[in-house]
MOPAC internal coordinates of N, CA, C and O (Angstrom, degrees):
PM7 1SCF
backbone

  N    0.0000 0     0.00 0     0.00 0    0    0    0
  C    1.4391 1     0.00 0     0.00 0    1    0    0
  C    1.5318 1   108.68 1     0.00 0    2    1    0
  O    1.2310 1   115.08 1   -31.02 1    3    2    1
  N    1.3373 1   126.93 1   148.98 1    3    2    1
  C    1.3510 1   139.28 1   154.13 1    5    3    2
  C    1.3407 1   108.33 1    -4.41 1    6    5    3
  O    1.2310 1   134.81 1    83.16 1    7    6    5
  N    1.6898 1    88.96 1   -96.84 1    7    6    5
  C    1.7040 1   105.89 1  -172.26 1    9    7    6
  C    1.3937 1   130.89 1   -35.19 1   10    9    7
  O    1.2310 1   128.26 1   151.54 1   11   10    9
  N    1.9846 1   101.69 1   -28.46 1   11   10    9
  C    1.3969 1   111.14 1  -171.36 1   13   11   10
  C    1.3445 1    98.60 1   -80.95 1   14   13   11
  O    1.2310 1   115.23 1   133.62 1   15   14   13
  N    1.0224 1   126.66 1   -46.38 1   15   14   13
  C    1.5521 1   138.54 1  -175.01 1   17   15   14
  C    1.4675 1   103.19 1   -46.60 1   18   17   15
  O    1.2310 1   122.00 1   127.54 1   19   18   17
  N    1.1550 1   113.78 1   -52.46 1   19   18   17
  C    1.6465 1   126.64 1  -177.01 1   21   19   18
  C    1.8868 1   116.53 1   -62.37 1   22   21   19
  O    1.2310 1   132.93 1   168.80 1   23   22   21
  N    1.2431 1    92.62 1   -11.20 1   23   22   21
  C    1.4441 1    77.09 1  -173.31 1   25   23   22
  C    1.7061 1   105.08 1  -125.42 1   26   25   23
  O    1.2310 1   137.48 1   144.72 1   27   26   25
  N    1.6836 1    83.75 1   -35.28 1   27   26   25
  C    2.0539 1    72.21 1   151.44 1   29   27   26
  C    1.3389 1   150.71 1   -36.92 1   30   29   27
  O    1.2310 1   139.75 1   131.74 1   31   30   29
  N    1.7733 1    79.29 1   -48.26 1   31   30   29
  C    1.7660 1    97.77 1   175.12 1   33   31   30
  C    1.2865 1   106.54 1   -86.09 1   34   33   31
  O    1.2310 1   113.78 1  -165.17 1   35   34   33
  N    1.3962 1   129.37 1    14.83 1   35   34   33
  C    1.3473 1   113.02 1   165.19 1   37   35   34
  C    1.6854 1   111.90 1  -115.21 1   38   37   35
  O    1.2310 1   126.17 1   179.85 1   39   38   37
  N    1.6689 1   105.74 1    -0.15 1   39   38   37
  C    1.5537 1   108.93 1   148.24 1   41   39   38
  C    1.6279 1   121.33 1   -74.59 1   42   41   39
  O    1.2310 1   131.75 1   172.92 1   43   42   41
  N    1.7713 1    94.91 1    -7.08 1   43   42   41
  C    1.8411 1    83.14 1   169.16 1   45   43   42
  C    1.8334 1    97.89 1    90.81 1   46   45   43
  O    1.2310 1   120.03 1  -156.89 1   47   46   45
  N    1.1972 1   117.55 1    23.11 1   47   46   45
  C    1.8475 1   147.11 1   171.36 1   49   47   46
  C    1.0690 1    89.66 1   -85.55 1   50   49   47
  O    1.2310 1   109.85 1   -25.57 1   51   50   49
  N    1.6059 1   136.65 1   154.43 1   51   50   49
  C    1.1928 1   156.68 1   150.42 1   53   51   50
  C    1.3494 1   106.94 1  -110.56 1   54   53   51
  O    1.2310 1    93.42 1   -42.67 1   55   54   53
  N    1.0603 1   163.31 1   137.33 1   55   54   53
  C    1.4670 1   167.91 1    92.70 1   57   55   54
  C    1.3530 1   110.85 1     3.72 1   58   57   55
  O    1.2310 1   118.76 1   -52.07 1   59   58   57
  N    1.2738 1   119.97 1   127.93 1   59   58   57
  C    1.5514 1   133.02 1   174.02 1   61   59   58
  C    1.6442 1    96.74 1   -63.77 1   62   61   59
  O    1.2310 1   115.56 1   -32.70 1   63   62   61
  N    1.4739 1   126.03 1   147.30 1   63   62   61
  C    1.4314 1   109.48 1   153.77 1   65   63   62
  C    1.3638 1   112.13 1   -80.31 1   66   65   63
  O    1.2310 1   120.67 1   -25.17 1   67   66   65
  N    1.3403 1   116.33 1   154.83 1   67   66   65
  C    1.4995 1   120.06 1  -171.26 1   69   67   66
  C    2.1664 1   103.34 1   -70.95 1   70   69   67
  O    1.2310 1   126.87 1   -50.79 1   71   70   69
  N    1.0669 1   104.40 1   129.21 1   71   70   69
  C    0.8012 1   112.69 1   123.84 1   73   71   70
  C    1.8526 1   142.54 1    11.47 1   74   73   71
  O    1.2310 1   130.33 1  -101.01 1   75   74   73
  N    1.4220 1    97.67 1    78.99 1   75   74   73
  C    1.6628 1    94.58 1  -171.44 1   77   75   74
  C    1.7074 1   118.18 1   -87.32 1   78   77   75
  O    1.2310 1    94.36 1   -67.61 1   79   78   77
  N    0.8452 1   162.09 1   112.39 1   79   78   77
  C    1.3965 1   167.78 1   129.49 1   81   79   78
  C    1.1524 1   107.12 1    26.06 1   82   81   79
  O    1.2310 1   113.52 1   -60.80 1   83   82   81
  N    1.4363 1   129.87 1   119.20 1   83   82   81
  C    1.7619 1   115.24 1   172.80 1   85   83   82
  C    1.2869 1    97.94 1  -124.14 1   86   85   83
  O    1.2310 1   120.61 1   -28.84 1   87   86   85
  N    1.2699 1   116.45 1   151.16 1   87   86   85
  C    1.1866 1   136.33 1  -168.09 1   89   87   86
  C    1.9325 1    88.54 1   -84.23 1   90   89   87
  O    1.2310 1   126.64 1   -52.66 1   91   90   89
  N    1.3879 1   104.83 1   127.34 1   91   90   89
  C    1.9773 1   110.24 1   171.35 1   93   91   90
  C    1.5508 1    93.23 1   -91.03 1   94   93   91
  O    1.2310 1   139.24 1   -54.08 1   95   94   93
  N    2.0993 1    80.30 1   125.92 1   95   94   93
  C    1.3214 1    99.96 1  -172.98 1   97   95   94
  C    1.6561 1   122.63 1   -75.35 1   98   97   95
  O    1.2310 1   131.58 1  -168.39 1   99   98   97
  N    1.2486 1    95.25 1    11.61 1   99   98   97
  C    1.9288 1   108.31 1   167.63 1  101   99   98
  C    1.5028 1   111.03 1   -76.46 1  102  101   99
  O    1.2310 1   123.04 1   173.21 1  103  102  101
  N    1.1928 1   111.78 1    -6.79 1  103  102  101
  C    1.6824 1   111.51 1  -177.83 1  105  103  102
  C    1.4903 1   104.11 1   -72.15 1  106  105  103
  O    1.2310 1   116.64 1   122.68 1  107  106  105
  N    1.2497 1   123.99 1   -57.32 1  107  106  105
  C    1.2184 1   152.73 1   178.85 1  109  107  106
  C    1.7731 1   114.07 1   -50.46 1  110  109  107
  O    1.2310 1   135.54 1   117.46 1  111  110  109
  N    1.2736 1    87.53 1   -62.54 1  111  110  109
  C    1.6443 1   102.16 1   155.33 1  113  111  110
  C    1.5238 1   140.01 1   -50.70 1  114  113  111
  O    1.2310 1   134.17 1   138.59 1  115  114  113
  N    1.3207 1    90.21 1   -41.41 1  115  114  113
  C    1.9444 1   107.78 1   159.49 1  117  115  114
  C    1.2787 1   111.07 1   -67.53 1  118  117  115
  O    1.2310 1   113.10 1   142.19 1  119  118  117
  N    1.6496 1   130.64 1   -37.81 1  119  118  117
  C    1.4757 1   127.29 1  -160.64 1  121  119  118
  C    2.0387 1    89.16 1   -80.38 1  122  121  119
  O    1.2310 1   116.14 1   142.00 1  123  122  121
  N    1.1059 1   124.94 1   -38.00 1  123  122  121
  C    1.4673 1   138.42 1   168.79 1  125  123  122
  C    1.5328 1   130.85 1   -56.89 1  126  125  123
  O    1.2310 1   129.74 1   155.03 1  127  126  125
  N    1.4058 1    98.83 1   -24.97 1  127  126  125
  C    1.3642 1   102.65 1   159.53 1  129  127  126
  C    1.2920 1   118.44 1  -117.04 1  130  129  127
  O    1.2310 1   120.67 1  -158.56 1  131  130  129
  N    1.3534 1   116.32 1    21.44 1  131  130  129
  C    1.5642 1   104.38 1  -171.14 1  133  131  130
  C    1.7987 1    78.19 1  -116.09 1  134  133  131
  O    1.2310 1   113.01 1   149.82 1  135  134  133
  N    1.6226 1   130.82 1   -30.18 1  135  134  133
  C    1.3327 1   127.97 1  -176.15 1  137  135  134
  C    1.6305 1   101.85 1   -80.98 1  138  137  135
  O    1.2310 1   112.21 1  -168.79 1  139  138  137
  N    1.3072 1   132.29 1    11.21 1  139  138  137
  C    1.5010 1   134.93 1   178.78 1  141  139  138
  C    1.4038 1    91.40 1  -124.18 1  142  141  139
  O    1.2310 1   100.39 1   131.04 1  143  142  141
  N    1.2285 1   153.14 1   -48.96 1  143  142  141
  C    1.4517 1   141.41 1   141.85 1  145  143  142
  C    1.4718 1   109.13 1    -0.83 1  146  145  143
  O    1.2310 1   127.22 1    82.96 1  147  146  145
  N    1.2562 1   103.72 1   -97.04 1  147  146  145
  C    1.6619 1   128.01 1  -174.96 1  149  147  146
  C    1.5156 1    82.34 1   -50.99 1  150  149  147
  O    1.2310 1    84.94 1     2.63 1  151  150  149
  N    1.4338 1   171.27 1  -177.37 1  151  150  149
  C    1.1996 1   161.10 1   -23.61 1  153  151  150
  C    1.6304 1    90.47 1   -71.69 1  154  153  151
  O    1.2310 1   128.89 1   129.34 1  155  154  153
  N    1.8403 1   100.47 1   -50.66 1  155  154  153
  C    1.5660 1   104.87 1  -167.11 1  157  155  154
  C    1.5567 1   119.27 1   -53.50 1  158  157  155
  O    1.2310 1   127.92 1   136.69 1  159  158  157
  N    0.9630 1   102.35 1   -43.31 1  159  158  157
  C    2.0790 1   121.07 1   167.70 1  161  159  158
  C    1.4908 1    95.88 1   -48.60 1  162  161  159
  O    1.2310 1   122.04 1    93.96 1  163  162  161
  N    1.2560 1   113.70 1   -86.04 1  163  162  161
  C    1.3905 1   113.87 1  -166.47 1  165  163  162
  C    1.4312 1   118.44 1   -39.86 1  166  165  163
  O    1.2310 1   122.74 1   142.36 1  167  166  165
  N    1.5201 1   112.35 1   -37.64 1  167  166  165
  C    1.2152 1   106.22 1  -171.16 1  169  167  166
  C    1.8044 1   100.65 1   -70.79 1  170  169  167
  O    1.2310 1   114.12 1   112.95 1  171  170  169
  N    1.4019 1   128.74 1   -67.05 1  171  170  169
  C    1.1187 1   128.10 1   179.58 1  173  171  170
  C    1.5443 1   131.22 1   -49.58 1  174  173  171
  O    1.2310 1   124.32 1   162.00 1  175  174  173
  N    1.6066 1   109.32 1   -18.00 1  175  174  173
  C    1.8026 1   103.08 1   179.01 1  177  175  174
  C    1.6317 1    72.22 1  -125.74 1  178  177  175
  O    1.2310 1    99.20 1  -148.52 1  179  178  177
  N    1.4481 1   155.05 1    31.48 1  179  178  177
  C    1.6771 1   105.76 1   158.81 1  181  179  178
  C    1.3023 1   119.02 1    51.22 1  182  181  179
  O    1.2310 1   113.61 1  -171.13 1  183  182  181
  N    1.7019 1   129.70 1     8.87 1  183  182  181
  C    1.3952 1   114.58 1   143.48 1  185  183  182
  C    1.2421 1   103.43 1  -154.56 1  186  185  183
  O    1.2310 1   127.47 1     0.32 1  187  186  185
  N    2.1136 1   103.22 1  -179.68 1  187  186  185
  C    1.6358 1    98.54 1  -155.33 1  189  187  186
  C    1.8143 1    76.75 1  -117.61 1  190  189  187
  O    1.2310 1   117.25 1  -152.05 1  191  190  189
  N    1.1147 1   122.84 1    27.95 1  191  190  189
  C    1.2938 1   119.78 1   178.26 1  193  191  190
  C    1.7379 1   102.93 1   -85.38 1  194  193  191
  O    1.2310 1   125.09 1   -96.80 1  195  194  193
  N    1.3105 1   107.84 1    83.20 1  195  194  193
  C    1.8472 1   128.88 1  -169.72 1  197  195  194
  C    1.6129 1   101.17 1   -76.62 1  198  197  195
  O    1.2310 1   117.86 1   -72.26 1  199  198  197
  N    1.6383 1   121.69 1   107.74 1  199  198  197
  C    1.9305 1   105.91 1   164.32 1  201  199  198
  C    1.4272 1   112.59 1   -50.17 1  202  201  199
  O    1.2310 1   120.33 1   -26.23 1  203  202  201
  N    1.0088 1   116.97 1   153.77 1  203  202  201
  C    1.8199 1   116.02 1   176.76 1  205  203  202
  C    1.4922 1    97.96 1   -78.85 1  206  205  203
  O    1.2310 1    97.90 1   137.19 1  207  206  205
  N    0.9577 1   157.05 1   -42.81 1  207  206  205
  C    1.1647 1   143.06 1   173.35 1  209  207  206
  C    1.6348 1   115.23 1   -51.52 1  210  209  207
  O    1.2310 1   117.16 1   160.08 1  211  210  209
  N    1.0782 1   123.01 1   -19.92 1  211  210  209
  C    1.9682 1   132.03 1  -155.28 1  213  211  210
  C    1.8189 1    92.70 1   -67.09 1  214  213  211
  O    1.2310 1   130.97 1   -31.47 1  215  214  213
  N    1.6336 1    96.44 1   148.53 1  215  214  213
  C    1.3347 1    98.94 1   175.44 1  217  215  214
  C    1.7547 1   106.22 1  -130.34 1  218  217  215
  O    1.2310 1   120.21 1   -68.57 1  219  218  217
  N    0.9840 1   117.21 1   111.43 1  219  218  217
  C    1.5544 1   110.63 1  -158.18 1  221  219  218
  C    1.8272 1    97.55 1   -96.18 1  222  221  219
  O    1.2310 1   115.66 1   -52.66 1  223  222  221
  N    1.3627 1   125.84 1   127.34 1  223  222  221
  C    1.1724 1   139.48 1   161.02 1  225  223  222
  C    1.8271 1   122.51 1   -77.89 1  226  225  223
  O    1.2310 1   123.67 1   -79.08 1  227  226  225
  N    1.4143 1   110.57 1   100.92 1  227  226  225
  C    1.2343 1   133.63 1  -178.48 1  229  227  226
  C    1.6679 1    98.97 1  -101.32 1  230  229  227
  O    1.2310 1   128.07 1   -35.93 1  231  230  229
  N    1.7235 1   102.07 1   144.07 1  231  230  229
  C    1.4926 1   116.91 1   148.25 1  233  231  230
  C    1.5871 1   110.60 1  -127.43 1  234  233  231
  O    1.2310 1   133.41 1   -36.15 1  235  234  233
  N    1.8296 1    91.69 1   143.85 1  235  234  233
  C    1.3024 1   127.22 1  -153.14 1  237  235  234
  C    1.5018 1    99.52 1  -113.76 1  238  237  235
  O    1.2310 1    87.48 1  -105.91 1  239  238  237
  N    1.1722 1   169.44 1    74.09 1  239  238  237
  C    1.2101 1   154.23 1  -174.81 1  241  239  238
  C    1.1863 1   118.25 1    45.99 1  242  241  239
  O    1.2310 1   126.09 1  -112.38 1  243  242  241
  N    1.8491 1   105.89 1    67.62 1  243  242  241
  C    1.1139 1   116.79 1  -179.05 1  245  243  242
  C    2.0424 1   121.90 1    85.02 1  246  245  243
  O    1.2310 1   129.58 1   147.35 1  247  246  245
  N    1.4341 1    99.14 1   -32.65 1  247  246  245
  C    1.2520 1    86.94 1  -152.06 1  249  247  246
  C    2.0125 1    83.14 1  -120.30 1  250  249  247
  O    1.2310 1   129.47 1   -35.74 1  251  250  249
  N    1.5009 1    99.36 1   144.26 1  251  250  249
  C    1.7468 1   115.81 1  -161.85 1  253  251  250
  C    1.3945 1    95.68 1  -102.67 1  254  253  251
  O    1.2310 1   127.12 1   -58.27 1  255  254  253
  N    1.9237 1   103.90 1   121.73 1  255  254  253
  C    1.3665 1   117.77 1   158.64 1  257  255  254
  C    0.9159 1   128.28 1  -119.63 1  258  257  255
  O    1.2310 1   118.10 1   -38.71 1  259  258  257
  N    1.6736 1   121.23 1   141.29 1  259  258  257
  C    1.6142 1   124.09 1  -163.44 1  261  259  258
  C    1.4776 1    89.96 1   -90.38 1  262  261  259
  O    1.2310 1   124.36 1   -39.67 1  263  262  261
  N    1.4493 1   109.23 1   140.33 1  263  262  261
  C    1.1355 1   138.38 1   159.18 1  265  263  262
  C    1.3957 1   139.57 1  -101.63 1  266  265  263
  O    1.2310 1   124.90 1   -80.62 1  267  266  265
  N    1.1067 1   108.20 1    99.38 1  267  266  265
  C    1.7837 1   119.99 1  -175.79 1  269  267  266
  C    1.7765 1   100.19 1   -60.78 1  270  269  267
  O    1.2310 1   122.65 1   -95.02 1  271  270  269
  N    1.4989 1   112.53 1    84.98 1  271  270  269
  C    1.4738 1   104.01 1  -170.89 1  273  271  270
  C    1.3360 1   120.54 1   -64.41 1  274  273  271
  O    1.2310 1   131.18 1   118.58 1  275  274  273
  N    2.0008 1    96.03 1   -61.42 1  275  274  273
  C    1.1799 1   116.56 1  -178.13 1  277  275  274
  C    1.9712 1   112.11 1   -41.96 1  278  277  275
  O    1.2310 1   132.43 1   125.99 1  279  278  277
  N    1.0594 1    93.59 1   -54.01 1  279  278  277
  C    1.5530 1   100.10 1  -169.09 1  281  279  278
  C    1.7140 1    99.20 1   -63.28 1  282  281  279
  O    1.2310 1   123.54 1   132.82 1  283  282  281
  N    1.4342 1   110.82 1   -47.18 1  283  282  281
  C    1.7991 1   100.77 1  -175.26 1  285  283  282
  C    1.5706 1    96.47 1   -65.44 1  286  285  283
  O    1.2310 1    94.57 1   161.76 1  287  286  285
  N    1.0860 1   161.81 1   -18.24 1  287  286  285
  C    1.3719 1   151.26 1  -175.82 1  289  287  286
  C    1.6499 1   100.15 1   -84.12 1  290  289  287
  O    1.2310 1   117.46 1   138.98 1  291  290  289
  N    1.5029 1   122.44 1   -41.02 1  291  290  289
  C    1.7110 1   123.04 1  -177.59 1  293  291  290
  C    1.6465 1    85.06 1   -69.31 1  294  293  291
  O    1.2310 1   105.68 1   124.99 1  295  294  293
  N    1.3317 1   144.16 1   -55.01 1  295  294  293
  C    0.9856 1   120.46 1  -145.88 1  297  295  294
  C    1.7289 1   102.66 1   -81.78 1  298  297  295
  O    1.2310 1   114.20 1   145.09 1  299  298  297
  N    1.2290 1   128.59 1   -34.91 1  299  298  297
  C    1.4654 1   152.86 1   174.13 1  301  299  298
  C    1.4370 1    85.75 1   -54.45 1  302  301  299
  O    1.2310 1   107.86 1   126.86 1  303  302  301
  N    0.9530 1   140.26 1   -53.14 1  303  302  301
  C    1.8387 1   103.97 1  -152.63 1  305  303  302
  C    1.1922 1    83.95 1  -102.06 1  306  305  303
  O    1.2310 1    99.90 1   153.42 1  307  306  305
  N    1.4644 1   153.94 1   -26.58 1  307  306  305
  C    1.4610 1   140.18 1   168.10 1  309  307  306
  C    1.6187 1   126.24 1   -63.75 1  310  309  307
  O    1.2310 1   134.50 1   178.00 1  311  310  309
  N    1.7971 1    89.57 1    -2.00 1  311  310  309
  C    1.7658 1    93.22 1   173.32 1  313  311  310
  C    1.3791 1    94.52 1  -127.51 1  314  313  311
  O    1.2310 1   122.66 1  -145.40 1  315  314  313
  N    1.7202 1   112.50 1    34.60 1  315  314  313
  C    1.4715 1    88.63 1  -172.99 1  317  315  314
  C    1.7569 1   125.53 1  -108.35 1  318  317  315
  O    1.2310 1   125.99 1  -149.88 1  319  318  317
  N    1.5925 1   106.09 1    30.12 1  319  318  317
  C    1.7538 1   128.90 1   143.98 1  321  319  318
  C    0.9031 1   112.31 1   -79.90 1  322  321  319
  O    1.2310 1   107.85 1   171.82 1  323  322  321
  N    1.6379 1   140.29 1    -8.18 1  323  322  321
  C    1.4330 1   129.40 1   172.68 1  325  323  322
  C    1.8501 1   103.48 1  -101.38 1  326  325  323
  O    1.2310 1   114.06 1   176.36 1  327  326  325
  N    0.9348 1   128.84 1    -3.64 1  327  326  325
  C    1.4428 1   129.54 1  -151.33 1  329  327  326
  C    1.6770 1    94.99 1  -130.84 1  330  329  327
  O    1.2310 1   135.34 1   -26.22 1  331  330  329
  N    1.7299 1    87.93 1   153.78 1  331  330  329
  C    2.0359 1    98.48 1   164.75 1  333  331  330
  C    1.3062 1    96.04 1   -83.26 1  334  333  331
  O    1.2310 1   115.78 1   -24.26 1  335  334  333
  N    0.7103 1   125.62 1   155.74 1  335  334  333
  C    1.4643 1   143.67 1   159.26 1  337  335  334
  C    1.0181 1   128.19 1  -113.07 1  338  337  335
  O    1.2310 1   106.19 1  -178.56 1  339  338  337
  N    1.2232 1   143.25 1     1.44 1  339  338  337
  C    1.9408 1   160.43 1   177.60 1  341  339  338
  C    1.2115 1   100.81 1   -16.74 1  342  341  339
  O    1.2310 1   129.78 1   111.98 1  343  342  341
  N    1.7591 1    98.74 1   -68.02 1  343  342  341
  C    1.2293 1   108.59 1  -149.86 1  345  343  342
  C    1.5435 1   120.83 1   -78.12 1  346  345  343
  O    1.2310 1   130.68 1   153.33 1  347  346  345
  N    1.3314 1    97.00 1   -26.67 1  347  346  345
  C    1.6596 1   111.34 1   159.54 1  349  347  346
  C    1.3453 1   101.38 1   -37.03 1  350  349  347
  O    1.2310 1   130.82 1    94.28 1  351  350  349
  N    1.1223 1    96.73 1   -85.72 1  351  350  349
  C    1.6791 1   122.48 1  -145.07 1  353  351  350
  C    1.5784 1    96.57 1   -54.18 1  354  353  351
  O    1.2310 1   120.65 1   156.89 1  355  354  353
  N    1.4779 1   116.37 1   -23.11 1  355  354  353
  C    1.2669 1    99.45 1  -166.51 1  357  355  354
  C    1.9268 1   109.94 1   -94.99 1  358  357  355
  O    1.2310 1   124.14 1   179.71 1  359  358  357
  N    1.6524 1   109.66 1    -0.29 1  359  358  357
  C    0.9339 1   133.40 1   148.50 1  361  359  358
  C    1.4932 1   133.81 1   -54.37 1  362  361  359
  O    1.2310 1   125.83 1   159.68 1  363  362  361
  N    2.0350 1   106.39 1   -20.32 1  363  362  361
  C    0.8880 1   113.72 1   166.20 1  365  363  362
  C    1.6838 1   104.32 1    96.17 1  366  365  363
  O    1.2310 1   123.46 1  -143.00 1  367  366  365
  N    1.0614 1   110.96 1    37.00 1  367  366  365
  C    1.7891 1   118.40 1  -177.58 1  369  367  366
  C    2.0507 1    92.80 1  -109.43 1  370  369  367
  O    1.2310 1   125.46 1   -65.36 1  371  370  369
  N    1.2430 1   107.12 1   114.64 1  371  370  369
  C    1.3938 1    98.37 1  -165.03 1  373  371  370
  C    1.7979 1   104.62 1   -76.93 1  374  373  371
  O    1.2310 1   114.23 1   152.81 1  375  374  373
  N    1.5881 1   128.53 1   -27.19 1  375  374  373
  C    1.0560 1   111.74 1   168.31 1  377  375  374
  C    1.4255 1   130.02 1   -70.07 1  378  377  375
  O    1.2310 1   120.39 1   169.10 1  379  378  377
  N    1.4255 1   116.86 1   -10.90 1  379  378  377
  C    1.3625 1   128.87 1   169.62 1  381  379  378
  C    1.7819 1   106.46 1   -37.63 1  382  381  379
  O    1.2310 1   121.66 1   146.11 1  383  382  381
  N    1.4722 1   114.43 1   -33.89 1  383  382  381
  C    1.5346 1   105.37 1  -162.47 1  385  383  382
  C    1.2509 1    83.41 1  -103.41 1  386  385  383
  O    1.2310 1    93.04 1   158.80 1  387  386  385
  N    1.1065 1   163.77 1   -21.20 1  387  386  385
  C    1.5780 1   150.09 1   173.15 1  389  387  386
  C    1.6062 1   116.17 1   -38.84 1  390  389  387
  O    1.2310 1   120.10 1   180.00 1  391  390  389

């Protein structure tokens, strides 16, 4: 509050600055392994036609992550005015360029 602020700092208190929000850099990381997923699909069945249920198994530097494909592609093309899409599309996902 104001007032509290005001009288703190006149005990000679400084105020922390608040605190900024960081984006967790696993978000970023998920869009990276779910677009190295889908390369892995494509490469092995020749299409990007993903079941929504499919869970595609990627390795990352050594260490193996399951990938909720189907579902990261429903959620990816329903966020995909907020997102680049390059790498999709250049994967050959035809709404990627929309």
């Amino acid at each position: 509050m104001p007032g509290q602020r005001e009288r703190l700092e006149q005990l000679g208190m400084e105020p922390t600055p608040p605190e900024t929000p960081t984006k967790p850099k696993a978000a970023s990381g998920a869009f990276e392994r779910g677009v190295a997923a889908l390369a892995q699909y494509k490469a092995r069945t020749g299409s990007v036609t993903v079941p929504r249920g499919h869970v595609e198994t990627i390795v990352i530097d050594s260490q193996e992550h399951a990938v909720k494909l189907g579902v990261f592609l429903s959620n990816t093309k329903s966020r995909r005015a907020k997102l680049t899409t390059d790498k999709l599309a250049a994967l050959g996902l035809d709404w990627a360029t929309v």
